[in-house]
C-alpha positions as CSV (number, residue, x, y, z in Angstrom):
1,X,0.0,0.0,0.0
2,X,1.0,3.2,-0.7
3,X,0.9,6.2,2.2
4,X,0.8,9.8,1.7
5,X,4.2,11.8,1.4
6,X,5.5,13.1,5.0
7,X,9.1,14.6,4.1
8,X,10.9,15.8,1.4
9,X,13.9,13.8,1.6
10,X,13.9,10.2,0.4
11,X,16.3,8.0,1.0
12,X,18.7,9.2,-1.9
13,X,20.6,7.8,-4.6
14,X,24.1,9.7,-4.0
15,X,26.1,10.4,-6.7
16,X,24.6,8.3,-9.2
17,X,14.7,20.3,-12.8
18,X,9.8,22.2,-13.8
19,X,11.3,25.4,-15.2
20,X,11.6,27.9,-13.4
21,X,9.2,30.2,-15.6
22,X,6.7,29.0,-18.1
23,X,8.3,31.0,-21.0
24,X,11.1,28.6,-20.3
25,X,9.7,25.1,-20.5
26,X,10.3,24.8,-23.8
27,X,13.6,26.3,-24.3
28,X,15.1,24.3,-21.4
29,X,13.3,20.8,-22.7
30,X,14.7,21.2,-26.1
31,X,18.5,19.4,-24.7
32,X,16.3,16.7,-23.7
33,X,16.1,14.9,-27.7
34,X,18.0,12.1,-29.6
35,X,20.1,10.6,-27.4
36,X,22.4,7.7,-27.9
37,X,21.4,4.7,-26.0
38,X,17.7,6.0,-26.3
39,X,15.2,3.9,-28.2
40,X,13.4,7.0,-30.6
41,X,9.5,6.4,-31.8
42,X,6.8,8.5,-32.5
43,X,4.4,5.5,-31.8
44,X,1.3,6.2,-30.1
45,X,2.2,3.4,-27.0
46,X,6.0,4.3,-26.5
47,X,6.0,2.9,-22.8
48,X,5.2,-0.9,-23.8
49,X,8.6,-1.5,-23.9
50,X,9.3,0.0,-20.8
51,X,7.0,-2.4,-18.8
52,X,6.9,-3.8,-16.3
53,X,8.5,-1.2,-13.9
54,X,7.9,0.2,-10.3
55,X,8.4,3.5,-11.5
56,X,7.7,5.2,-15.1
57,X,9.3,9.2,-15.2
58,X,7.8,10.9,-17.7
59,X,8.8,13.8,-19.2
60,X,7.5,16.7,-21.2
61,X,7.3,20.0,-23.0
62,X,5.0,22.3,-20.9
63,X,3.8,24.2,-23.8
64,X,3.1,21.4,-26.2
65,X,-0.8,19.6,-26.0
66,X,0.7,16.3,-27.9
67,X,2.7,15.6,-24.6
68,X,0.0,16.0,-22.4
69,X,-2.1,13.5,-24.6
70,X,0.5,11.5,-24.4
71,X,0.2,11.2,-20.7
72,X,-3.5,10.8,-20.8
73,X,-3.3,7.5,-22.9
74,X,-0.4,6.5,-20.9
75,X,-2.2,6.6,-17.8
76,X,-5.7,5.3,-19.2
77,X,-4.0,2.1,-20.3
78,X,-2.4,1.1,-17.0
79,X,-5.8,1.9,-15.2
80,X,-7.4,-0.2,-17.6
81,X,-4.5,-3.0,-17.2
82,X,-4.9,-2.6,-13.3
83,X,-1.2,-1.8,-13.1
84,X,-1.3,2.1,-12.8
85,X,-0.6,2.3,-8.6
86,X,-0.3,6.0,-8.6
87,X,-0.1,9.1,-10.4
88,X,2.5,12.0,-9.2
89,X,3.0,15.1,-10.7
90,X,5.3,18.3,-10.6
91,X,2.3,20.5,-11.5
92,X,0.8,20.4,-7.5
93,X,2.9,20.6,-4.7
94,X,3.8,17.9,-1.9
95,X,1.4,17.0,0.6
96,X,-1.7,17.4,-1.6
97,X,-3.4,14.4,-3.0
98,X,-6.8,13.1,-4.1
99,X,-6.8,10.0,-1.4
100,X,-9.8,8.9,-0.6
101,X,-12.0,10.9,-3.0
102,X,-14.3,8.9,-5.2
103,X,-14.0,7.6,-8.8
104,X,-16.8,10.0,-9.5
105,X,-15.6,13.2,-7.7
106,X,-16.1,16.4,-9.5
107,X,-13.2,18.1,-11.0
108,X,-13.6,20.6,-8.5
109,X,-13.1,18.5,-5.6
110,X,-10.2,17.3,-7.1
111,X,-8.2,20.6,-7.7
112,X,-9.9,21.7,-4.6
113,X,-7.6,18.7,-2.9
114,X,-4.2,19.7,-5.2
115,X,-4.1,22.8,-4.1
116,X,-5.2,23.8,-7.7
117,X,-7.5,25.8,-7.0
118,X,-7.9,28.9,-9.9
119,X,-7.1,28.3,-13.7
120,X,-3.0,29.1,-12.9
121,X,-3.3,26.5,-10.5
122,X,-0.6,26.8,-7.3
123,X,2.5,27.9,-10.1
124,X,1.3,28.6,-12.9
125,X,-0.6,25.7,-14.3
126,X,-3.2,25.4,-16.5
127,X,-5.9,23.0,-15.1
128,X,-7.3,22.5,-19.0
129,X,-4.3,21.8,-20.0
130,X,-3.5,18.6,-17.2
131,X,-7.5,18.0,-16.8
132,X,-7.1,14.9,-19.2
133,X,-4.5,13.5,-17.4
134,X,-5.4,13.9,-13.6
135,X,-9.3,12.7,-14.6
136,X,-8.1,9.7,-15.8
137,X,-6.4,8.7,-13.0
138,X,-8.9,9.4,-10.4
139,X,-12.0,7.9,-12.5
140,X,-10.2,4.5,-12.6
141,X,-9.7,5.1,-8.7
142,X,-6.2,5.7,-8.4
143,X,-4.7,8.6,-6.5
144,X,-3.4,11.6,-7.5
145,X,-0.4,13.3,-5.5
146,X,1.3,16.3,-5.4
147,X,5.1,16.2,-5.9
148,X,6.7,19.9,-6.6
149,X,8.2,21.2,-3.3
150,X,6.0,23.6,-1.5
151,X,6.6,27.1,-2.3
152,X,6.6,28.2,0.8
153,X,10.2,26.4,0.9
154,X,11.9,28.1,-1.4
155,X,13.8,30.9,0.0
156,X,14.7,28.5,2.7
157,X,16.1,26.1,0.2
158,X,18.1,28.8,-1.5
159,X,19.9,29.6,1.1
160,X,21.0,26.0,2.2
161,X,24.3,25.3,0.8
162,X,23.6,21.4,1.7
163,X,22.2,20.7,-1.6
164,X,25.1,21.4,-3.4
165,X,25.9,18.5,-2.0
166,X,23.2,15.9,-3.3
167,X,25.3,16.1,-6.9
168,X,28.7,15.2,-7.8
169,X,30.8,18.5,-8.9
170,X,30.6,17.6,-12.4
171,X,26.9,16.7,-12.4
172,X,26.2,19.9,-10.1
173,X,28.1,21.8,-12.9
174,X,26.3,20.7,-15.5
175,X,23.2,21.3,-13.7
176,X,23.7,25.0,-12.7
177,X,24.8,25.6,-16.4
178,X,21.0,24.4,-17.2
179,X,19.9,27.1,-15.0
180,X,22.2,29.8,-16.6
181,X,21.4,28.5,-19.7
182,X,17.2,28.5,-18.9
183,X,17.6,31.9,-18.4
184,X,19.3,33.0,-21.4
185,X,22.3,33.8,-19.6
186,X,20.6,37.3,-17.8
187,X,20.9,35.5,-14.2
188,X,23.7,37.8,-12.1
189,X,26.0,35.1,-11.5
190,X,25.2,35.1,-7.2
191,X,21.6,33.7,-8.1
192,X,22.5,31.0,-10.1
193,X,23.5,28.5,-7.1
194,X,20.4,29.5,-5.4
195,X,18.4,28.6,-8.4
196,X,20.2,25.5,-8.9
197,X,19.4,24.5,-5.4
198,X,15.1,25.4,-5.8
199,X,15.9,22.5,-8.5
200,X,17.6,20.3,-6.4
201,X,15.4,20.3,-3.4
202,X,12.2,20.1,-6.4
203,X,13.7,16.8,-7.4
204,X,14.3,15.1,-4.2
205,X,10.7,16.0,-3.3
206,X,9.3,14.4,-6.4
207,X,11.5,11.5,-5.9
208,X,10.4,11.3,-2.2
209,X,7.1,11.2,-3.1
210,X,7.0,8.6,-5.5
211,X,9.0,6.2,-3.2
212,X,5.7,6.8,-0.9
213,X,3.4,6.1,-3.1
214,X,4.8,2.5,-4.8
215,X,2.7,-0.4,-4.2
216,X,3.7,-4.1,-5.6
217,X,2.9,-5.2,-9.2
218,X,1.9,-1.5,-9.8
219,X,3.8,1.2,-11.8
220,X,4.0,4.7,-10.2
221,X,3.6,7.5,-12.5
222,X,5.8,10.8,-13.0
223,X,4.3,13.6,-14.9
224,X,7.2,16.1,-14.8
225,X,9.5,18.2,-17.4
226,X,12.4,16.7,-19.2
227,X,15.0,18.5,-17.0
228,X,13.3,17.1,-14.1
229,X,13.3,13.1,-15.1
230,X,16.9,13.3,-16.7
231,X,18.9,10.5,-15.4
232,X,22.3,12.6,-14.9
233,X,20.8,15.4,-13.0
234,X,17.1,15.3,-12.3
235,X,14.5,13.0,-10.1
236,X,16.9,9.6,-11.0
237,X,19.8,10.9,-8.7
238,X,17.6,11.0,-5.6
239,X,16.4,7.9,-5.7
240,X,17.5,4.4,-4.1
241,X,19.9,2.4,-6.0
242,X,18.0,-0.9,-5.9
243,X,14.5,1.3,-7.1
244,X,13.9,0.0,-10.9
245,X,12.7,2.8,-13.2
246,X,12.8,3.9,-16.8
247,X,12.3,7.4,-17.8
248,X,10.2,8.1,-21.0
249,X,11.0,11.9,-22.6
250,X,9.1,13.6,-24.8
251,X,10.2,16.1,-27.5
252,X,9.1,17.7,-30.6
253,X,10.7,16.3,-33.6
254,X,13.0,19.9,-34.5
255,X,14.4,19.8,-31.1
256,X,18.2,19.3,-31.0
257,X,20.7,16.5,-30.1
258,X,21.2,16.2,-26.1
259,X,23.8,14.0,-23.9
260,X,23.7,10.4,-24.0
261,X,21.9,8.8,-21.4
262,X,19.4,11.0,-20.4
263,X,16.4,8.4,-20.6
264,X,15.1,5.2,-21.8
265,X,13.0,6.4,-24.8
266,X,12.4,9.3,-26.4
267,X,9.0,10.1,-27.8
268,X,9.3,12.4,-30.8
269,X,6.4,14.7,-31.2
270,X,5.5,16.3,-34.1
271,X,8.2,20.0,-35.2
272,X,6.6,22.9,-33.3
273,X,6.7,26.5,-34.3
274,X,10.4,28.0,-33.3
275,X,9.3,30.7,-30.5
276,X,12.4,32.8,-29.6
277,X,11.4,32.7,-25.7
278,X,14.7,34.6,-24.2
279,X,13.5,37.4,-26.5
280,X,10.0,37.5,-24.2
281,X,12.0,37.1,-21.3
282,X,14.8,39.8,-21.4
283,X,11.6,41.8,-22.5
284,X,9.8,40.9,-19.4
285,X,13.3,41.1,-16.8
286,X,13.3,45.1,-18.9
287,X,10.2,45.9,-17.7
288,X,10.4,45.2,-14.3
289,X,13.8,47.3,-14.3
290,X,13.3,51.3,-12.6
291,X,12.8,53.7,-15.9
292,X,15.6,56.5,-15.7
293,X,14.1,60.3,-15.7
């Protein structure tokens, strides 16, 4: 049986991100394509091959609707195989969860229990736009659970130097050259550990949470973004060693070539429009800055 999530720290893999803007999402989940090692389809059932498995990360493109339907089907055909145990996602926080509400509990009941409670949702999410998804989970009775660490946390996380040490050097590196990179390189240089660390401490809350919710012969769900399920910085290097996953990405077919190694199989959407989306944000940071008289 699974119980709800109490802490945000699992029992971590040692040394084995969602974005942290929407106008980011799909900048930052363009590294996550064609990797070598990674099995490549644009089949509609691309997790077949990853059965059986306790835990499924799935990753995403904020912005694009195929990934989301992508999800929806996913999650629909393990309910209907009885093997779908629980669904977790980045898009509510920790703590929230839909235990104990009915298969026929009205979809505001649910978001009422995430925490999503108006159409941004608690960071920013579109409840339309994950409706599909979460539905299908709690009409074939299986909960629904929050994973994304509480906001209220993250000045306190920011200012913990511990999680520097949850990575390697080389993968914390790597990492906090994602977050200079996510934000077009207009970060002063003194913010970008901070940041790095809100991703940190995100990851090892999804990945606690998932450990709370496995249950045998069932497959636990991650709905996240790509930089949050990679294997060499994200979710994977929080969890236990002897905890078997697979991590299924999913990318539209014009994004570019990423590390090796980054996940199981990638799922290659169809070529989206190219949206310059530092462009909106140096506009946005501009705006915010005092006007000179």
């Amino acid at each position: 049986m699974y119980k709800l999530p109490t802490t945000a720290h699992p029992a971590g893999r040692r040394p084995r991100w969602r974005p942290l803007c929407a106008a980011l999402g799909l900048a930052l989940a363009l590294g996550a394509c064609a990797q070598p090692g990674a099995t490549v389809t644009d089949g509609d059932t691309p997790w077949q091959s990853l059965m059986p498995t306790a835990l499924l990360l799935v990753g995403e493109v904020h912005d694009a609707p195929e990934h989301q339907a992508l999800q929806a089907r996913l999650v629909g055909d393990l309910a209907q195989q009885g093997r779908l145990g629980a669904l977790v996602l980045e898009m509510a926080e920790q703590g929230r969860h839909t235990a104990g509400l009915a298969p026929n509990a009205s979809e505001a009941a649910v978001r009422a229990r995430l925490g999503w409670t108006d159409a941004r949702g608690t960071g920013g999410w579109s409840w339309p736009t994950y409706q599909p998804v979460v539905m299908a989970a709690v009409r074939a009775g299986v909960p629904v659970l929050g994973g994304n660490l509480p906001r209220s946390q993250l000045r306190q996380v920011m200012a913990d130097p511990r999680l520097d040490l949850a990575l390697e050097p080389a993968a914390l590196d790597r990492l906090r050259e994602r977050v200079r990179e996510g934000h077009c390189n207009l970060l002063p240089a003194h913010q970008i550990a901070p940041m790095a660390r809100v991703q940190i401490a995100r990851d090892k809350a999804m990945a606690a949470t998932v450990q709370t919710a496995l249950r045998s012969e069932r497959t636990v769900v991650l709905v996240a973004g790509n930089e949050h399920v990679r294997k060499d910085i994200g979710v994977p290097r929080h969890l236990p060693v002897a905890l078997p996953f697979k991590v299924l990405q999913a990318a539209p077919g014009s994004a570019s070539v990423a590390p090796a190694g980054m996940s199981d199989v990638l799922w290659r959407s169809p070529p989206r429009p190219e949206v310059d989306h530092c462009a909106a944000l140096r506009e946005q940071w501009q705006s915010r800055l005092p006007k000179v008289q």
